[in-house]
N, C-alpha and C positions, 0 to 999 in steps of 0.2 A: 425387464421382460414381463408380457403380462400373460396374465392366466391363459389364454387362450395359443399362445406361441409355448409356452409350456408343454401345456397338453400336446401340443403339434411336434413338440422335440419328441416328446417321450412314445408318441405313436412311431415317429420313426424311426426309433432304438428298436423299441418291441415290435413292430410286424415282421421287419425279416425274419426274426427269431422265431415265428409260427411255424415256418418248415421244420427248424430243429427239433421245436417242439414237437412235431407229427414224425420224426422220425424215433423220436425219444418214446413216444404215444407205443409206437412200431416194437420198438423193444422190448418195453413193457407188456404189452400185450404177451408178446410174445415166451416172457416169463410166466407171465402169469397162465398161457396154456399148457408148455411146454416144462417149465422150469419144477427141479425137484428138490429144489432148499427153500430150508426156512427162509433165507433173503429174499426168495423171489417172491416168495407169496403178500413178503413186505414190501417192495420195491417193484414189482409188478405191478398195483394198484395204484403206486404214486405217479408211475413213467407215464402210466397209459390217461389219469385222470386232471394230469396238471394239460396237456394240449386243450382240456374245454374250460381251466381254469383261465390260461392264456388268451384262450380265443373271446371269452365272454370280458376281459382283462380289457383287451383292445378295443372291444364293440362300444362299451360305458366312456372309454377315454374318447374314440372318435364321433361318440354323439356329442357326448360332453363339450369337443372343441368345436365342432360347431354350430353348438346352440350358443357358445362363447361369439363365436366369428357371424351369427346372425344378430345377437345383441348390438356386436362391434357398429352394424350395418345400421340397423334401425336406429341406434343412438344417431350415429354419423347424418342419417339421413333427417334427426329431426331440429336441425341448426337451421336455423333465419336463410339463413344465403346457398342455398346451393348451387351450381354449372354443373351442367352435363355436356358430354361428350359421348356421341354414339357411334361405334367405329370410328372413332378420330373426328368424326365434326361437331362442330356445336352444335346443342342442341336447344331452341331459343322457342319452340313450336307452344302453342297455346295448350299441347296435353302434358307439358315440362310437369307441371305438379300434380296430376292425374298419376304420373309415371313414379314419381317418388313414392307419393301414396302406396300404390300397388307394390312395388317394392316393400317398403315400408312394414305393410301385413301380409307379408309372405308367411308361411307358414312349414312348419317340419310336414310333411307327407310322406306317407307310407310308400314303396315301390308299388308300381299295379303293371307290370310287365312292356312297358312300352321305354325311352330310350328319348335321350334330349339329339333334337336337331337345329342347325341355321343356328348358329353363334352369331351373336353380338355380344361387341365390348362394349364397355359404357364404364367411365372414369367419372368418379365426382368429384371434385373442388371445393373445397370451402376453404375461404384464407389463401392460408400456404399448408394446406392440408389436403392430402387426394387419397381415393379409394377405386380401386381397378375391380370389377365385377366382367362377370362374365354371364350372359341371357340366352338362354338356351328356349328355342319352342319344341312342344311336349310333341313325339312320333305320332300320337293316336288321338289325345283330349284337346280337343280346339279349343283358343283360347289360355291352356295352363303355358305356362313359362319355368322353367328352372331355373333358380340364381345360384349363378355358383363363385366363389372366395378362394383363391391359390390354389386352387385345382380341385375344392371341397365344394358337394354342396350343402346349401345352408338354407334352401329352403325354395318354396314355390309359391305361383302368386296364379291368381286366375283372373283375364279382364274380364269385361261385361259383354 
């Protein structure tokens, strides 16, 4: 198993576990307003403060996995021989290596409130080794692109 399937187990152990945890939060608080023992004024602070321990828990792991699974992408992508496939056809076009490229320096991007549309697949090939990606164009910035890895994204690219 490598690092980045790791990380991706362990995100999906810990996030259901955020509602718990916010309900745990709920408790807590709730001692800690309300409650009149000693326990509460100790375990009041713990219920209420582990939910942004958890949540800030989650955020490092699922950057983490996919700055893993953009690595994965870029190495993958910088092998001698690639094929593409763009929704299921080949893709043999003279911008084939333009498009790698771009891929290629994709980069982690901050949200700026806009939302990926018009999916494209795109599978690559090398050997007997393939990588399924999925190409998102950006709602608002013409030209950005979203790449996204098992349902994660891992990062953005902008053409010319």
């Amino acid at each position: 198993m490598n690092k980045a399937s790791l990380l991706e187990s362990i995100y999906l152990v810990l996030g259901p576990l955020l509602f718990l945890s916010f309900i745990l939060a709920l408790v807590g608080f709730y001692l800690m307003k309300f409650g009149k023992s000693k326990s509460s004024t100790l375990y009041g602070p713990l219920l209420f403060g582990q939910v942004f321990f958890l949540g800030f828990l989650i955020g490092i792991i699922k950057t983490s996995m996919e700055s893993e699974y953009r690595d994965m992408t870029v190495n993958f992508l910088s092998r001698k021989e690639i094929n593409i496939k763009l929704d299921g056809k080949n893709f043999f076009s003279e911008r084939k290596d333009s498009i790698i490229t771009q891929i290629a320096n994709m980069k982690s991007t901050p949200a700026h409130h806009s939302s990926p549309i018009d999916e494209r697949g795109v599978v690559l090939t090398s050997g007997t080794d393939s990588m399924e990606l999925q190409l998102f164009r950006d709602s608002n910035k013409k030209g950005e692109y979203w790449v996204f890895y098992r349902g994660y994204e891992i990062g953005r690219y902008h053409t010319e």
